[in-house]
C-alpha positions as CSV (number, residue, x, y, z in Angstrom):
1,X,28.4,-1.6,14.3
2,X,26.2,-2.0,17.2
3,X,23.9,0.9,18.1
4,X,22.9,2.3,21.4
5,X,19.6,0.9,23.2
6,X,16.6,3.2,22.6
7,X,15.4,3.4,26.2
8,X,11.5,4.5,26.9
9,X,10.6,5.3,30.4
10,X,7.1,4.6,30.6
11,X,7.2,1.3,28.8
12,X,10.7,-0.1,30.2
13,X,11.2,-0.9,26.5
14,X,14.5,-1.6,26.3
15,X,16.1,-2.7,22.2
16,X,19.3,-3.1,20.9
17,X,20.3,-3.2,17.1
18,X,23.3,-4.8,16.1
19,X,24.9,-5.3,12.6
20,X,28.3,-6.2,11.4
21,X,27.6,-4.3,8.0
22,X,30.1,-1.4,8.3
23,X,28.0,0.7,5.8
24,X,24.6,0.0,7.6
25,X,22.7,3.5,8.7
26,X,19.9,3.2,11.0
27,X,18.6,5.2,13.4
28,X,15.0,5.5,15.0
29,X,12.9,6.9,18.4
30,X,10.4,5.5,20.7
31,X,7.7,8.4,21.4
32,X,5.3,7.6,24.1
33,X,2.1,6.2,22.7
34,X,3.7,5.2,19.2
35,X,5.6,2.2,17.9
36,X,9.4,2.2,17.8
37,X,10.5,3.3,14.2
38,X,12.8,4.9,12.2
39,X,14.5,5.2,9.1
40,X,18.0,2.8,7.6
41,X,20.0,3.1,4.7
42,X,22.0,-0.1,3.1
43,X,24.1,0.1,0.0
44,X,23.9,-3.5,-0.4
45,X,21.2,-5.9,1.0
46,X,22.2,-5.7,4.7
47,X,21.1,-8.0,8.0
48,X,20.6,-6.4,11.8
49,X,19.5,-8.1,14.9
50,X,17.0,-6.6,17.2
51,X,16.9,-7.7,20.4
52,X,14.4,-6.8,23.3
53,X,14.2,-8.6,27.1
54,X,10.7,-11.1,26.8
55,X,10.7,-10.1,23.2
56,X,6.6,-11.3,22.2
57,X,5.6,-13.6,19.8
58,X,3.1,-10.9,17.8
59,X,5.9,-8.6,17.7
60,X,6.5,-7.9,14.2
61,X,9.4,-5.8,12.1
62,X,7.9,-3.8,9.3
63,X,9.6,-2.1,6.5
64,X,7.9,0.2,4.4
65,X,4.7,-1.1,5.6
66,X,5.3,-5.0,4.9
67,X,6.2,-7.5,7.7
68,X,9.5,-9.1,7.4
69,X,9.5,-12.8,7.7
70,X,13.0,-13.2,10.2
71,X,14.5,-16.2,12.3
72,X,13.5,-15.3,16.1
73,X,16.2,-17.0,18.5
74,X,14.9,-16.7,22.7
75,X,14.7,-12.9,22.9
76,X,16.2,-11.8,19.3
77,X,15.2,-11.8,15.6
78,X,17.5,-11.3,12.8
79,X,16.0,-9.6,9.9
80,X,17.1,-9.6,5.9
81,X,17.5,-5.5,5.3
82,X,16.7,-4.6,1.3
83,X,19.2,-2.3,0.0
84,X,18.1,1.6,-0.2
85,X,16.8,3.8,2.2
86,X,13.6,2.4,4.1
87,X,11.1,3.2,7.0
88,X,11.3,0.7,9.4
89,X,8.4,-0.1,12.6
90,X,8.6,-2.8,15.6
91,X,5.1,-3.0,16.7
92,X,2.7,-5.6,17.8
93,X,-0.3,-3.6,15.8
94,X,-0.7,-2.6,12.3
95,X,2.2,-0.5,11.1
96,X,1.7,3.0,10.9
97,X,1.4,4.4,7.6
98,X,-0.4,1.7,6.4
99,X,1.0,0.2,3.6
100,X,-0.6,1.4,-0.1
101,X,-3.1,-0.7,-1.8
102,X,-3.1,-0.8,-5.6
């Protein structure tokens, strides 16, 4: 499957998903002032790469609040998706909601 770019004027933020996982869902919006996020859904444990044009090295892929530890290749990284349904976040700040501390 690969998904449409999420465009955002104001930034020029350009991504692009991509997946070979058939069953993959995700989906997401970039809203002026916020983070790019959204929401997937794997049956099975899943992969996607996100690309982005000078992609920068703080830039970090949260899910469910957690940073994801992925291979970064020039302007891509390639990310290990958990099965289930999960909020994802691309952001160079803390994600938003925080993660929960027991």
């Amino acid at each position: 499957m690969n998904s449409p770019c999420f465009t955002h004027a104001y930034l020029r933020l350009r991504l692009s998903f991509t997946t070979t996982d058939t069953d993959l869902g995700i989906g997401g919006s970039i809203v002026a002032g916020q983070a790019p996020s959204g929401e997937y859904h794997a049956p099975t444990a899943s992969s996607v790469r996100i690309a982005m044009p000078s992609l920068p090295d703080q830039m970090a892929f949260y899910i469910d609040g957690e940073a994801q530890k992925g291979r970064r290749e020039a302007d891509a990284m390639f990310i290990e998706l958990a099965e289930g349904s999960h909020h994802w976040e691309l952001t160079d700040k803390l994600p938003v909601p925080l993660r929960r501390v027991s």
